[in-house]
N, C-alpha and C positions, 0 to 999 in steps of 0.2 A: 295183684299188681305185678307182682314178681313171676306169678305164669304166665303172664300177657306179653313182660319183658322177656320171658326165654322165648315164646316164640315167635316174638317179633324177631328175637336173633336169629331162630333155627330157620325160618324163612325167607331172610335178609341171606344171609348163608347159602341157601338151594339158588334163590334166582340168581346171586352172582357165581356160582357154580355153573350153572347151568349155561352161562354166557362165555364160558371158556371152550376150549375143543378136548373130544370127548380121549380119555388117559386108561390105557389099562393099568394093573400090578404095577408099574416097575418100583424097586425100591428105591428110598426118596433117600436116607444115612448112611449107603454105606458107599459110597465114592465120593473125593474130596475134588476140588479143582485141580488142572493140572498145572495150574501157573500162582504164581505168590501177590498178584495183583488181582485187582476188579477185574471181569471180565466184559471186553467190549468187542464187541463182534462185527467183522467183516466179510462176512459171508455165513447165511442161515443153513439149516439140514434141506433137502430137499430144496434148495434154489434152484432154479434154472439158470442150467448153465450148455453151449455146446455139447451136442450129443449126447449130454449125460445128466443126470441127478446131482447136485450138490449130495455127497454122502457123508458131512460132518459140519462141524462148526468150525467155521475159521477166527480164531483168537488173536485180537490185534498183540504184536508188542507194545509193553509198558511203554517206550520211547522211542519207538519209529526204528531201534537198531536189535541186530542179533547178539544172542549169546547171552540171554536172562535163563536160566534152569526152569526146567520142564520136569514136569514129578508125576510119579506112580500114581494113579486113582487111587485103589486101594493095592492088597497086600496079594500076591501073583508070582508069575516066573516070566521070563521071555520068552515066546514061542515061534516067534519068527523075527526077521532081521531084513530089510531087503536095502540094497544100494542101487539106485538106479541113474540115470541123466539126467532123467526126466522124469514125469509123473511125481511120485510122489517123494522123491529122493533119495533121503538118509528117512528112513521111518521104522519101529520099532512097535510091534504088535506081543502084550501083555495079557497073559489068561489069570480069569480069577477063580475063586474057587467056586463063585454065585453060578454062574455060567455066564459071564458075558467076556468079551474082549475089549481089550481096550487099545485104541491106534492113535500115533504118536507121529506127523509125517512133517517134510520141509526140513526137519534139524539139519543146526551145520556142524552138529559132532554128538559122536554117542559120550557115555560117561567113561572113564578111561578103560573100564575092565573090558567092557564091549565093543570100545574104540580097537583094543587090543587084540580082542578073539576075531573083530572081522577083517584089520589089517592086515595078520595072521592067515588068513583064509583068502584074502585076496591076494595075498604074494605065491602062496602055495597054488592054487587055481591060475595068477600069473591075468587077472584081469581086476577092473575097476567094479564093473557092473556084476553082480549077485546074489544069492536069496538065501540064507542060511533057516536051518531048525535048530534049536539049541534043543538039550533033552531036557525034561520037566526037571527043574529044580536044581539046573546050571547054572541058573542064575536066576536067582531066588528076589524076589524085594519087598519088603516092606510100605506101609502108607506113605507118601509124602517121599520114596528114597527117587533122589535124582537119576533121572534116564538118559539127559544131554541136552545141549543147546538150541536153543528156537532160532530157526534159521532163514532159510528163502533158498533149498537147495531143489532140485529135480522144477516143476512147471511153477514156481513161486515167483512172483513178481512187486513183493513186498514183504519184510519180516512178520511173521505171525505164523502160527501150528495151526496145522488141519491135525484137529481133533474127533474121533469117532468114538462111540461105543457099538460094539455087534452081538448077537449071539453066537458063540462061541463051538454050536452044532452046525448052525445053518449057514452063518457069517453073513448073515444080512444085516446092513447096519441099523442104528436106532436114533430117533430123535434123541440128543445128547441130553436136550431140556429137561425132556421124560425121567430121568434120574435125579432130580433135585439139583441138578447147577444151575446156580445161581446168576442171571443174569439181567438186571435191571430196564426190564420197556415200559415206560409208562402213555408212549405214542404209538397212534394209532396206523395202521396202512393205510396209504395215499391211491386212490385213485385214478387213474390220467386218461385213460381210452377205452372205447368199447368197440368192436369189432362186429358190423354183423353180416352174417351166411346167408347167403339165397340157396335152399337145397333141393335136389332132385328125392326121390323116392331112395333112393343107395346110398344115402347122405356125401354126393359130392357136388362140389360147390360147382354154386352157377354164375353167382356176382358178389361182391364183397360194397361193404361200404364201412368206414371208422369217423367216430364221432369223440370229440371234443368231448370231457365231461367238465360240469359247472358244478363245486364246490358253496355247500349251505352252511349251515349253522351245526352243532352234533355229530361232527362225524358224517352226515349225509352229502349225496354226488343228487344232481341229475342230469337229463337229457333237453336241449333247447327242444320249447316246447311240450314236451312228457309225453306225446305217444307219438309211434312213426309207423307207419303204412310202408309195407313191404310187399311187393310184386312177387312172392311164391307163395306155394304150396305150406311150406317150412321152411321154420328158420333156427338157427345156431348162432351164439353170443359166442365171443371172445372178451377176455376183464386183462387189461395192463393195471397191475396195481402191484406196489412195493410198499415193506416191513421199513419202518427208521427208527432210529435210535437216536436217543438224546447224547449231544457231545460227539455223535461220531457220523460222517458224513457220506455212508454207503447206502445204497439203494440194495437193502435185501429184499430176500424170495418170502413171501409170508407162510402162516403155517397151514390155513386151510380156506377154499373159498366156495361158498355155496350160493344155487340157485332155488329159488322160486318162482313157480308160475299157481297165482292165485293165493299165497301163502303156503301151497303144499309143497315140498321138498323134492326137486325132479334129481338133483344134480349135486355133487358135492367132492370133493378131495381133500385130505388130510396127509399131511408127510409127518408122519408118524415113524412107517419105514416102507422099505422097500427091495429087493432085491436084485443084486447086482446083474445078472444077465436077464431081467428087464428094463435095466436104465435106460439104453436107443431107445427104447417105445416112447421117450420125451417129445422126438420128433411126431409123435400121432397124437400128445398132450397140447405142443404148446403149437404156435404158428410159425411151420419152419420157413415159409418163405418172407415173413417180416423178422425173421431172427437174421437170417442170413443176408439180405438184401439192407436193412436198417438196425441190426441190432437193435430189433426191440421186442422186445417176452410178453404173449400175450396169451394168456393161459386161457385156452379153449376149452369153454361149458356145456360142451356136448363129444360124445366119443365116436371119433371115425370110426369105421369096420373095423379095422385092422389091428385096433389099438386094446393091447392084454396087460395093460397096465393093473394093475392091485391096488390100488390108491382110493380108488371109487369106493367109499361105504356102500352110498345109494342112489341106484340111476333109475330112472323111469323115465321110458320109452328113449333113453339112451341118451337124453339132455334135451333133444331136438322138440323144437314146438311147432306143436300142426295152428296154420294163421285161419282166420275163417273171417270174411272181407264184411259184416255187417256184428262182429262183436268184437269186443275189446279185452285181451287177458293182461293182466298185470304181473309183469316180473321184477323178482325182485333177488340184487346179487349182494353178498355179503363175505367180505374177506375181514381174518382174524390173523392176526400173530399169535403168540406161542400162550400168551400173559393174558389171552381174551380181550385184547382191545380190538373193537370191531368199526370199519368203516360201510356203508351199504348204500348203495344207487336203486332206485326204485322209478318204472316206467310199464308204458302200456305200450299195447302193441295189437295190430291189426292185419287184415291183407288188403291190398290195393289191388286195381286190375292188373293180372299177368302179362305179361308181352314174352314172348318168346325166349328164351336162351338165345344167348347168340351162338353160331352153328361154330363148331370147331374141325378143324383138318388134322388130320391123325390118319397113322400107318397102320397101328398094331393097338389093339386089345388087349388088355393084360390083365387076368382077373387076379387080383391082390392074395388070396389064398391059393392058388395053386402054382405048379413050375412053369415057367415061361421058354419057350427058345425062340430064338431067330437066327435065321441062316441067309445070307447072300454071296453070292459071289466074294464078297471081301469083308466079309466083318459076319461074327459068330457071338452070339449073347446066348447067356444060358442065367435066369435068375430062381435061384429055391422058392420052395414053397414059402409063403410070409416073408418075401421082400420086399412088396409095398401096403400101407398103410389103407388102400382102398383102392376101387378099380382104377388105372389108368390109361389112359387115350394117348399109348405115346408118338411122339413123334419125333420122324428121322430122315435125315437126309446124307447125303455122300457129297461132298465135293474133292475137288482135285486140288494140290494146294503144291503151289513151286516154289517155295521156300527154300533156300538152303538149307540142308540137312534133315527135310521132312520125307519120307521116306515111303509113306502111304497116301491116301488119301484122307482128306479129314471129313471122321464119323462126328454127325452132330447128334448124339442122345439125347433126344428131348429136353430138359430145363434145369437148371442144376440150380433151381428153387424146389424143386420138386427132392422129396427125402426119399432116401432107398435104406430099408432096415438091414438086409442080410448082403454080405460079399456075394458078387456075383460073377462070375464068366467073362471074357471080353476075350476074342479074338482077332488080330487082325493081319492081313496081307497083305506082304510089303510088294512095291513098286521102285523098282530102279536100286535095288539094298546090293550094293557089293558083296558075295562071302565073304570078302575079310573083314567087315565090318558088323557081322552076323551076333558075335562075341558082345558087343557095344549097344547094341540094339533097346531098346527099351516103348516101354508104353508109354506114350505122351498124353498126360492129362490138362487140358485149360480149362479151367473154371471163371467163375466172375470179375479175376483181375487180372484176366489175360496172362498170369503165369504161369511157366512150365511145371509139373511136376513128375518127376519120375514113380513110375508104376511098375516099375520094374519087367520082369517077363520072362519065359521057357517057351523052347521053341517045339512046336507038335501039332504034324499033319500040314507043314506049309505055313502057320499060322503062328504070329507070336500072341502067347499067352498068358494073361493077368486075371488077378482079382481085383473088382474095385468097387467102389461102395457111394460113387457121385452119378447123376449123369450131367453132361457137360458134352466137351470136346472131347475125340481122343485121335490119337496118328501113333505113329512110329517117327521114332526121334532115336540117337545115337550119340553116347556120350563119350569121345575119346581123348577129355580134358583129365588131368588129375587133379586131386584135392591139394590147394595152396598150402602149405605151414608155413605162419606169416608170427617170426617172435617178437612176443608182446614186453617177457620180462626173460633178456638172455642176453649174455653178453659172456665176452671170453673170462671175463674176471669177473667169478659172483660169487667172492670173497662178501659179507657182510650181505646178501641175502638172503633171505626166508624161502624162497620160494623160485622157480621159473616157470614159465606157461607160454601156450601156442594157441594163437587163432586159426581153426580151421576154415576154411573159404568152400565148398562143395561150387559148381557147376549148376546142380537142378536139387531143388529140394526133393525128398522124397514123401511116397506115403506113408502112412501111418503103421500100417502093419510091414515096411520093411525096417531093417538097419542103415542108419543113415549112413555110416560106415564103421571100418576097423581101423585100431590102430593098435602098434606096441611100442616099448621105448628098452631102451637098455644104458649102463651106462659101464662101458668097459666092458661089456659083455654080458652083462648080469642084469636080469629083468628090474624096472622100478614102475615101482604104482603114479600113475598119472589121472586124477579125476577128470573126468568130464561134465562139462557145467553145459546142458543142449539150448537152452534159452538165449547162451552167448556162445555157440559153437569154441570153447574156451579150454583146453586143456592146462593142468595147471600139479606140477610134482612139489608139494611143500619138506624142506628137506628137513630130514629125522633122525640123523647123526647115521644113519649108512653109507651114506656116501662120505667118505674123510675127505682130510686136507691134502692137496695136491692139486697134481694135473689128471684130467679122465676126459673120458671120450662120449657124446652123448650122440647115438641114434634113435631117431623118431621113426617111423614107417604108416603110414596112412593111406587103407583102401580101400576105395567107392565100392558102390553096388554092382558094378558094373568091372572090377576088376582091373581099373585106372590104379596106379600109385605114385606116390611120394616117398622122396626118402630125406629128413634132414640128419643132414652129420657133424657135428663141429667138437672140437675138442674147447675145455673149460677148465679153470683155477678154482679151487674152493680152497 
């Protein structure tokens, strides 16, 4: 009886094993939480997110506010320090002795010792934004010793720490769960859409269609009706499905989602981990054009050409299903969170009669693996090897555009639904451009809300030129406004304040790979540190007993990309 009872257990044990997603090594004791409370989470490892991989867990605050202490995993040094506007902020990256790292990002202050070595290092260097290395065992810590306060500083838009683990040779990061923290799901991932592909022979699409999914009993979805008749060759699924959590009201990324056709296993992904300079390959995972036109994530069960994602355990025949119009193959999809709870839609599928693709108008051929140029009279493209995702049919057009202060003609780049992986080339010739205004000049990007962006630009061979990474609109535009300093907290007498701060106002936002601008401050002559908060264009000097009591002099200086400035000056009482 008692051997019947063990292996009812030890079997009982395999199947619900088995119904989890598959875990290498990591060890399970020896990192603690980084926070003193339950952890509820607001964002999973590997969500989809714009352009990128979610690469940690985002840890809500105990109570909606900053400033609970944040603590060492385990027992390490500081190996790096970085202060940024943006991205990831005030964050603080710990090496262990295991070989992992540990990343600590958002705070809105380090712990005083480190507060003090980077404020130190910022005055001396004479900026806000920088990235320090401390030497092995500068600063030393302990399990559970305080690093600093959990914040919402650099691209945060609610208190809670982006928390990573990486390894510490490769710095790719790792599912945090994977390490035994602890985090409570006993709910399963929801369902809501399915997507499906008409494909050609080169897997690119010929027609789309998205279907409603109908929620059963157990966890199962299906499809009105249960099988659908499809006019191709083959066909490719897309699954919109979201991770929830009890008590807490965010729609996360789950942890892994697989296909079957027939019961056998074609298709699958796990965010397990991944590596940073293949995060963009998301755009050839997910559907960048319902990300970007609806914000909505809809994780694609088949892999375009183009896409060198690492994610896939196991693909066969690369996701995609051959239809064959007098039998019926049964697919079936299954998404899990971290804890093995699993949600799964099951459906048949067929071919109907084909009717033609509808024919498309296009300029230029662009085979997705190799470099591309194009040259015209007024506009110059030049795109690397692997800067799209699969072949495209693009298309382009020149118009003339009399706009005040448009200065070229406006290039339309084919679709700015359409994702482009690597920075590419843009040349273009200006029309009616004053030389004095050559200096001012820039690349004009419009994308889908019709706003300006600056693209910045160098001028060579007649042609002003950028990198840029949409396609959209682009012209020549010219910015000879300066940056506003509009004071938020200043006044002649700031006796009994903490602090003063500047709203900066820019003209054009810029791109992502420039600086949005510069600025410095002084007060009586002597440099003072002034953070920058880029979410709220917000500069802000908290005062620290340097500046004494008296009367002083405060200069600001602030300048664009473009070499516009500012200057505010007033004199102040402390």
């Amino acid at each position: 009886m008692r051997t019947l009872l063990f292996l009812f257990v030890v079997l009982g044990s395999a199947l619900s094993f088995s119904a989890l997603p598959s875990r290498k090594n990591y060890p399970q004791d020896y990192f603690r939480s980084p926070v003193t409370h339950s952890i509820k989470l607001s964002g999973t490892f590997g969500e989809l997110r714009p352009n990128h991989f979610h690469a940690g867990i985002d840890i809500k605050s105990r109570n909606g506010k900053i400033g609970e202490p944040i603590l060492a995993i385990a027992e390490g040094y500081v190996s790096r320090i970085k202060v940024a506007a943006g991205g990831y902020g005030k964050v603080i990256y710990v090496d262990h002795p295991n070989g992992y790292t540990s990343v600590y990002a958002h705070l809105d202050r380090f712990s005083k010792a480190l507060e003090d070595y980077v404020e130190s290092a910022q005055y001396k260097a004479q900026t806000y934004e920088l990235e320090l290395f401390p030497k092995p065992g500068e600063f030393s810590l302990t399990k559970g010793e305080e690093l600093g306060k959990l914040g919402l500083s650099g691209r945060s838009y609610g208190p809670h720490l982006h928390f990573e683990i990486r390894d510490t040779k490769t710095e790719k990061p790792i599912n945090p769960l994977l390490f035994g923290i602890q985090v409570t799901d006993n709910r399963p991932p929801k369902l809501h859409e399915l997507k499906i592909y008409s494909l050609n022979d080169k897997r690119v699409t010929q027609a789309t269609q998205i279907l409603k999914l109908i929620q059963l009993k157990n966890n199962r979805y299906k499809i009105k009706g249960d099988t659908m008749s499809i006019g191709a060759w083959r066909a490719g699924f897309g699954l919109k499905t979201y991770d929830h959590f009890a008590g807490v009201a965010n729609w996360n990324g789950v942890y892994s989602v697989a296909m079957y056709q027939d019961d056998q296993l074609i298709y699958d992904f796990e965010m397990e981990t991944f590596a940073f300079d293949e995060t963009r390959y998301i755009n050839a995972h997910l559907d960048y054009e319902e990300q970007v036109t609806k914000k909505s994530y809809f994780n694609r069960c088949y892999a375009l050409p183009g896409n060198k994602l690492s994610i896939y355990p196991n693909q066969l025949g690369n996701g995609v299903i051959d239809l064959h119009q007098h039998q019926t193959s049964k697919i079936t999809l299954k998404a899990k969170d971290y804890d093995g709870n699993t949600a799964s839609l099951e459906f048949w599928v067929k071919r109907k009669e084909i009717s033609p693709p509808p024919s498309k108008t296009y300029n230029y051929i662009l085979p997705y693996q190799e470099e591309n140029m194009i040259e015209t009279a007024s506009l110059y493209l030049f795109f690397p090897k692997n800067s799209l995702y699969e072949p495209l049919y693009l298309q382009y057009q020149a118009s003339a555009e009399k706009s005040n202060g448009v200065y070229s003609s406006v290039h339309h780049i084919h679709d700015y639904k359409m994702p482009v992986h690597r920075y590419f080339d843009i040349g273009i010739r200006p029309v009616g451009l004053p030389d004095s205004l050559r200096t001012k000049a820039f690349i004009a990007y419009c994308g889908k809300d019709n706003k300006v962006k600056n693209c910045g630009g160098t001028w060579k061979d007649g042609r002003l030129m950028a990198k840029v990474r949409d396609f959209g609109d682009y012209s020549i535009m010219v910015d000879e406004k300066a940056p506003r300093i509009i004071p938020k907290r200043f006044k002649k007498d700031m006796r009994g304040f903490s602090k003063m701060s500047f709203s900066i106002k820019e003209n054009y936002s810029v791109a992502r790979n420039l600086d949005e601008f510069s600025y410095t401050a002084t007060v009586d002559g002597q440099w003072i540190l002034f953070s920058y908060d880029a979410k709220k264009d917000l500069l802000t000097h908290r005062f620290d007993g340097r500046i004494g009591k008296g009367k002083h002099m405060l200069r600001l200086e602030v300048q664009d990309d473009r070499g516009n400035r500012s200057v505010f000056e007033r004199p102040f009482t402390r």
